[in-house]
ROTIRO-191147 format. One record per residue (C-alpha): x, y, z; residue in one letter. Coordinates in pm, 1 decimal. Layout:
! ROTIRO-191147
X_Y_Z_A
...
***
This chain:
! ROTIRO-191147
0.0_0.0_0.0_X
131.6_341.9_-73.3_X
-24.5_655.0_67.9_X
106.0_961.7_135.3_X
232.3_1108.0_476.3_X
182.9_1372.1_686.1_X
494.2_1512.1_601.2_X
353.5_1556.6_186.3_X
-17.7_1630.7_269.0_X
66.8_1925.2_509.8_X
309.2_2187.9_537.7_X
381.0_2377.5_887.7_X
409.2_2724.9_898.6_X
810.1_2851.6_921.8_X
803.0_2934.0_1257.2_X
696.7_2612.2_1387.7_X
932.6_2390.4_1106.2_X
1184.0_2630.4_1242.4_X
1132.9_2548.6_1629.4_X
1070.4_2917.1_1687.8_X
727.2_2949.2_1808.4_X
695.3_3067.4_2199.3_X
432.6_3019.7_2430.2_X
361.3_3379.4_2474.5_X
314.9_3413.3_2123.6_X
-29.9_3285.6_2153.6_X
-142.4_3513.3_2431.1_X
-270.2_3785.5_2310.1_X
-219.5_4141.7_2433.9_X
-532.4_4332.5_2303.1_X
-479.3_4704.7_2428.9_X
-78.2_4641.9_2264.5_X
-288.0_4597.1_1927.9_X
-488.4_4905.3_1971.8_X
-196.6_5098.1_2132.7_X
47.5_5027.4_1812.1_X
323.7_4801.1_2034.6_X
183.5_4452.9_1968.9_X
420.4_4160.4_1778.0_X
369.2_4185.6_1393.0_X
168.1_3820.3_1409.1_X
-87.9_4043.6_1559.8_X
-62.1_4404.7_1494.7_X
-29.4_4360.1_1121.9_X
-403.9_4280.0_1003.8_X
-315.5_4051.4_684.5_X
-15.3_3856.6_909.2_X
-274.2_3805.8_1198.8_X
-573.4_3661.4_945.2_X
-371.3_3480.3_757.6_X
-340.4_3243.7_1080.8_X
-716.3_3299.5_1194.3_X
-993.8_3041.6_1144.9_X
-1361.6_3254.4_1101.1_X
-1566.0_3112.1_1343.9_X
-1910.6_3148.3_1303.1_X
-1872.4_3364.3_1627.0_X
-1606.4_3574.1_1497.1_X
-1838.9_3634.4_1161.2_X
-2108.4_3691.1_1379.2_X
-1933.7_3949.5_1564.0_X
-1757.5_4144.9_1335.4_X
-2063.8_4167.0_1147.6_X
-2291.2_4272.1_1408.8_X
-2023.8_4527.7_1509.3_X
-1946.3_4660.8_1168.6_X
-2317.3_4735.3_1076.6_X
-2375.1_4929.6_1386.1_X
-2058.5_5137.4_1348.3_X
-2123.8_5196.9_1010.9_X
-2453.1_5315.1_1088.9_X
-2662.7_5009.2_860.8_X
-2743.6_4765.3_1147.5_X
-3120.9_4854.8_1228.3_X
-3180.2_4646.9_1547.7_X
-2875.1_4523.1_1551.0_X
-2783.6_4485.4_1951.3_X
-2511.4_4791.2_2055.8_X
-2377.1_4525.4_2337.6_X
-2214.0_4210.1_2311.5_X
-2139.3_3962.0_2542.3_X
-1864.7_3701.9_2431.4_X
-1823.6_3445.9_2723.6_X
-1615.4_3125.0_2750.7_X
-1400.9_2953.3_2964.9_X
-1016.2_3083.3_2979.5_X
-851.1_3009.5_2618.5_X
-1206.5_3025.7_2433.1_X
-1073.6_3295.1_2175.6_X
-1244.9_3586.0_2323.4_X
-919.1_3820.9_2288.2_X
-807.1_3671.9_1914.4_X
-1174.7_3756.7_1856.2_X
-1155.5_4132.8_1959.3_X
-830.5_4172.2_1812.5_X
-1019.1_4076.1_1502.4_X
-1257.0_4302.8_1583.5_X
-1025.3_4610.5_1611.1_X
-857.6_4497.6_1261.0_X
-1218.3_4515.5_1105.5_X
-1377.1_4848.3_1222.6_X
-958.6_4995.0_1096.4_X
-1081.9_4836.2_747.3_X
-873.5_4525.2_733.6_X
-572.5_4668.2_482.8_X
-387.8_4448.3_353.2_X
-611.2_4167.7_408.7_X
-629.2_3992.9_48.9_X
-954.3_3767.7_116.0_X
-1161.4_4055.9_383.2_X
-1485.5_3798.7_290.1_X
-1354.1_3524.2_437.9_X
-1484.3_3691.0_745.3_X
-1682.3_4004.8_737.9_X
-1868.5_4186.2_415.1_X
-1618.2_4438.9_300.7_X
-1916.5_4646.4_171.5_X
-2024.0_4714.6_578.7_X
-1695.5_4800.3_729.0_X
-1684.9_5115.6_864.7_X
-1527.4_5370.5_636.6_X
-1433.9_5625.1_808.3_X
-1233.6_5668.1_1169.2_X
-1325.5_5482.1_1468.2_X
-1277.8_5623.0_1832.7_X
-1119.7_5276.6_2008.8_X
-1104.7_5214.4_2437.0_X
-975.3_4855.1_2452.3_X
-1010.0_4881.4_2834.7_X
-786.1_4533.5_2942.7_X
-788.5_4448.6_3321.3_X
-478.1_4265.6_3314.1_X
-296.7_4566.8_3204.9_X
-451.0_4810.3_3456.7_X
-306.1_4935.2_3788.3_X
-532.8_5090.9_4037.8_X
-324.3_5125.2_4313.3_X
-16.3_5311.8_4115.5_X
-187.7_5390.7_3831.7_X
-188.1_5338.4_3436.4_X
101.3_5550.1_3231.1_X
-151.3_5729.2_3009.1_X
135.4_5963.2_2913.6_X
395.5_6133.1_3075.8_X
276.4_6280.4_3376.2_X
-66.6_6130.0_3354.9_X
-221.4_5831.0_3499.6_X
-579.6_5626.0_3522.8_X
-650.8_5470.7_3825.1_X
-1019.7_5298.1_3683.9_X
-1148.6_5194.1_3374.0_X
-1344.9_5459.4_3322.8_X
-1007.8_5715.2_3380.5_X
-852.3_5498.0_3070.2_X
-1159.8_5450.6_2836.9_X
-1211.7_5833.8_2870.6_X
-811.5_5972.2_2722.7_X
-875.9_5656.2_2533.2_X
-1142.9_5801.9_2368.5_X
-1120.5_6195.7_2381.3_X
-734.1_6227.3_2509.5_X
-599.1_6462.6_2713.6_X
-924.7_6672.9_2733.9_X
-1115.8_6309.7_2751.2_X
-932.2_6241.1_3091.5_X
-933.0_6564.9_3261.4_X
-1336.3_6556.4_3213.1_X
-1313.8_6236.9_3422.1_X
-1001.0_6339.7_3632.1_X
-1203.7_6363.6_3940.4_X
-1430.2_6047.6_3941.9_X
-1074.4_5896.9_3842.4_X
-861.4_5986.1_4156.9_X
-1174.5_5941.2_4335.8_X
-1275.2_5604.7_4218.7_X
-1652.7_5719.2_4155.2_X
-1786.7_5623.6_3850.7_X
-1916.8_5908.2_3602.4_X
-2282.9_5953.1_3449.8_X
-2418.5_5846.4_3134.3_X
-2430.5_6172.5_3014.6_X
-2047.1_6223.9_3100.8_X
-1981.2_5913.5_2922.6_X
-2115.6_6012.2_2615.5_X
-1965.6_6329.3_2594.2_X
-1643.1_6155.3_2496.0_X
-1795.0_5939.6_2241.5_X
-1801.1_6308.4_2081.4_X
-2079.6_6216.4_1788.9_X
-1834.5_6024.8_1599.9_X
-1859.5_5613.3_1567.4_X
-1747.9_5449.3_1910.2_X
-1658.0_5096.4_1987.9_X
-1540.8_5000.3_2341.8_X
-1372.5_4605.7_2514.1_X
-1371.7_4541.9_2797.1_X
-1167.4_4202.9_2825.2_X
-1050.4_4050.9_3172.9_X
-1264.3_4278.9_3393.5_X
-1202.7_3988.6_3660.0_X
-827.9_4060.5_3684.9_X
-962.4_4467.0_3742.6_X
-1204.9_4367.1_4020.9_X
-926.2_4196.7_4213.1_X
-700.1_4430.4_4170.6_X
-958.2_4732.2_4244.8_X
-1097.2_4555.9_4578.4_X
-768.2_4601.0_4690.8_X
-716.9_4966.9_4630.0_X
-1043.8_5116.3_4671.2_X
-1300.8_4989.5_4918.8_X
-1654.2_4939.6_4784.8_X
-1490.0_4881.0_4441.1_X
-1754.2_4673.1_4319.7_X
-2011.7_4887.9_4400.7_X
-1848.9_5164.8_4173.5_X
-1798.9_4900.3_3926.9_X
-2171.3_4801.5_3898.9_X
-2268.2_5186.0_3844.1_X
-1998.1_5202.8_3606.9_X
-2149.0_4918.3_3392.8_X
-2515.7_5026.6_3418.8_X
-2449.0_5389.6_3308.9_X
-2182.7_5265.4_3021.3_X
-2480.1_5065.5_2898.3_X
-2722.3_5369.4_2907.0_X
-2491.9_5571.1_2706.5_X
-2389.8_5322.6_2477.4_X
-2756.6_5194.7_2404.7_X
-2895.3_5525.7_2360.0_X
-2603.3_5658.4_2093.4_X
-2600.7_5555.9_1783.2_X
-2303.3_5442.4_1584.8_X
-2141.6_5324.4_1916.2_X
-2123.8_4951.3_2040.3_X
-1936.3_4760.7_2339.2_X
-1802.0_4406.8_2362.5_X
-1699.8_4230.8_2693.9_X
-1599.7_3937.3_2784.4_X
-1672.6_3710.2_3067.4_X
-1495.9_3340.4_3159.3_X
-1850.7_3226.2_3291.1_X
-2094.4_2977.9_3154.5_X
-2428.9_2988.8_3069.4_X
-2566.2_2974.4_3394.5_X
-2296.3_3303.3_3496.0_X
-2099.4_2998.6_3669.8_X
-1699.1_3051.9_3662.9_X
-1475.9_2777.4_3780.1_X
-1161.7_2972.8_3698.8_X
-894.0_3118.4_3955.7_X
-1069.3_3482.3_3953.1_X
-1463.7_3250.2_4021.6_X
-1582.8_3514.3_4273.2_X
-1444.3_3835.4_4072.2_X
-1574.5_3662.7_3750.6_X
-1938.2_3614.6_3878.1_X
-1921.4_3947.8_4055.5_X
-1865.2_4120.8_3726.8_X
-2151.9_3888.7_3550.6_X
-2412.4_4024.7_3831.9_X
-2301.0_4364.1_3765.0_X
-2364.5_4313.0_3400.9_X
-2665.2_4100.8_3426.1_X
-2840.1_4390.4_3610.2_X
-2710.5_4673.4_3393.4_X
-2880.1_4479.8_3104.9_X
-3205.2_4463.9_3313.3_X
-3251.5_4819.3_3404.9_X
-3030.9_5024.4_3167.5_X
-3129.9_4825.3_2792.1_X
-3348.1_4609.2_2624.8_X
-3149.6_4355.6_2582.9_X
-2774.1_4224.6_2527.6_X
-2660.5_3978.5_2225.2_X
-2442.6_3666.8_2360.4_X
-2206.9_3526.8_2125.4_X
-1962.1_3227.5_2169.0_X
-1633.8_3305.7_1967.4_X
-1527.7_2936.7_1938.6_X
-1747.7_2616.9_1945.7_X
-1620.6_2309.4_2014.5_X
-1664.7_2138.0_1669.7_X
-1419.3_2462.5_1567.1_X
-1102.5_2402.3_1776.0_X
-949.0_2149.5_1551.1_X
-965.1_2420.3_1276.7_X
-830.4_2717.4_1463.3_X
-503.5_2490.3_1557.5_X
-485.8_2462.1_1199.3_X
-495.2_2776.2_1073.8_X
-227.7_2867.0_1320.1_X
13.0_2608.6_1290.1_X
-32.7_2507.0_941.6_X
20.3_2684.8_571.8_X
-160.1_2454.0_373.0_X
-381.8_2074.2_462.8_X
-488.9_1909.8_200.0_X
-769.1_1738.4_346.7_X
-877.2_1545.2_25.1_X
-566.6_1314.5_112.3_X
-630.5_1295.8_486.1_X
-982.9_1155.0_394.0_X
-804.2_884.4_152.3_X
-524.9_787.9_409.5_X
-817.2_728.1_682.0_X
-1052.5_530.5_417.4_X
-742.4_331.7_331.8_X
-648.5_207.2_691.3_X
-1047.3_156.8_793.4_X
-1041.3_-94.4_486.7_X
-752.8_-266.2_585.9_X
-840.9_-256.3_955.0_X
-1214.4_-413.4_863.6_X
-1074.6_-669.3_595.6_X
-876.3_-866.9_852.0_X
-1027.5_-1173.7_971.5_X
-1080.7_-1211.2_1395.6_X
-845.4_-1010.7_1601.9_X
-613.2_-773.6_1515.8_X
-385.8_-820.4_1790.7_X
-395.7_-1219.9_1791.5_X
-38.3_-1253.6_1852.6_X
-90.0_-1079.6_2184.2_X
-344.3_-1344.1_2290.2_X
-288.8_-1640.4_2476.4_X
-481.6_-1978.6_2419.7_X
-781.0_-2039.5_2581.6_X
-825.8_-1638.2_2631.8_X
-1134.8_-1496.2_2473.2_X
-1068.2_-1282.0_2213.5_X
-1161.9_-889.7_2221.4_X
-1443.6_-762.0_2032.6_X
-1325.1_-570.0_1733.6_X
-1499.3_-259.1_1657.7_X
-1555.5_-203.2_1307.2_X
-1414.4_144.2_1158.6_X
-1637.0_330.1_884.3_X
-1515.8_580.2_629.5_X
-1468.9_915.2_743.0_X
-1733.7_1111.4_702.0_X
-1703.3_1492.9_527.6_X
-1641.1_1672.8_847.2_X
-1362.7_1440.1_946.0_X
***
């Protein structure tokens, strides 16, 4: 029998053939994307897709994200909610996000995950608001001179700089969280999309710093929701490591399920209604790996090689492994292989 091998039907990318992929190089950083000081693999859009798998939840997000920046998504929800466990592809997701609502330059095949006729085509104002980068106690190096001690300190020179922060410079220092109608002063009438990714690594660290931290938290969230669901062209994605019944099991459980009540009861009072996505299903996995670590698969000759060892597996009479058995020892049942099927 001759088929071919793994080593003809696919072809590793050069880092990996070369023994110079890291670790860290698959944890994403998502404010260094926004901020300009991410590695190439994921600050240059056509590098970064070129290794992504679209997920149905990815498509589903960039497109419901896209049409309400762009001002052409009707009903389309102005919150999203992307929750899954730790290494779900929530941050990969936003990052593909961010690379969509700049236009996606560079990308050669933009279809292959979002309509290029509904990305946005003009500027975007960006607050990737990441709790593992923030620092409440010493504060976040804004610039020189300047620092954010709360999300809403960030998202504000985020969004409106210098003039953005010193609006909020008070409830900053303070740790009180501003009004709706503060918050959407520095969306400034211009197309607004905010993340908020890791929010449990900010309530731990903000409990810490600030007492009743959650509490300013929660009226954080409820009036971010207000002004975000009542502007239009504006739209915020979070993330949450909780499941479906806003259970975490996770090393930040209690900040994680602190942060889903806080959001749960922003959604009940402040909007109609919040759109849940889940950026990776399970079925999807084996395809992201590939994308990532692979250049090419052709999966036409993975399909024959299985076929061909299922028929030569089934076509051998009694037990496979008969040299392993011992007289008078009953045999093992054989389970009969079948072709693979299209999604194998």
């Amino acid at each position: 029998m001759s088929l071919p091998t793994i080593f003809t039907t696919c072809r590793p990318r050069p880092d990996v053939l070369g023994g110079t992929i890291r670790d860290d190089e698959f944890m994403a950083d998502l404010s260094r994307v926004v901020n300009g000081t991410a590695p190439a693999d994921y600050l240059d859009p056509a590098a970064f897709f070129a290794k992504s798998y679209a997920t149905r939840g990815m498509k589903e997000l960039l497109k419901a994200v896209c049409l309400r920046l762009s001002g052409k998504g009707g009903e389309v929800s102005s919150i999203i909610r992307l929750g899954t466990q730790y290494g779900g592809g929530k941050t990969h997701s936003l990052i593909a996000l961010v690379h969509a609502v700049r236009g996606m330059k560079g990308v050669p095949t933009p279809e292959n995950f979002v309509d290029p006729a509904i990305l946005p085509a003009g500027a975007i104002r960006i607050a990737a608001l990441d709790g593992e980068n923030a620092d409440p106690a010493n504060g976040l190096t804004l610039e020189p001179g300047l620092l954010a001690r709360s999300l809403w300190g960030e998202m504000a020179y985020r969004l409106a700089g210098r003039a953005g922060y010193e609006r909020v410079r008070v409830s900053d220092e303070k740790h009180i969280a501003p009004g709706a109608d503060t918050i959407r002063e520095l969306f400034g009438g211009q197309p607004t999309l905010i993340l908020l990714d890791e929010i449990s690594v900010y309530l731990r660290k903000v409990e810490r710093a600030f007492p009743d931290a959650s509490k300013q938290f929660a009226a954080f969230i409820h009036d971010l929701f207000k002004a975000v669901a009542s502007t239009p062209q504006v739209a915020l994605v979070y993330t949450l490591a909780v499941g479906k019944d806003d259970k975490a099991g996770d090393a930040y459980k209690d900040e994680n399920e602190r942060a889903a009540a806080a959001m749960s009861e922003a959604e009940s009072v402040a909007v109609r209604s919040t759109t849940p996505l889940n950026p990776t299903e399970e079925d999807e996995t084996p395809n992201v790996l590939r994308a990532r670590l692979f250049e090419t698969v052709d999966l036409d000759a993975a399909k024959s090689v299985i076929a061909a060892y299922s028929q030569v597996w089934n076509s051998q009479p009694g037990c496979a492994a008969r040299r392993c058995c011992r007289p008078g020892t009953p045999r093992p049942v054989r389970p009969q292989l079948s072709a693979p099927s299209q999604a194998a």
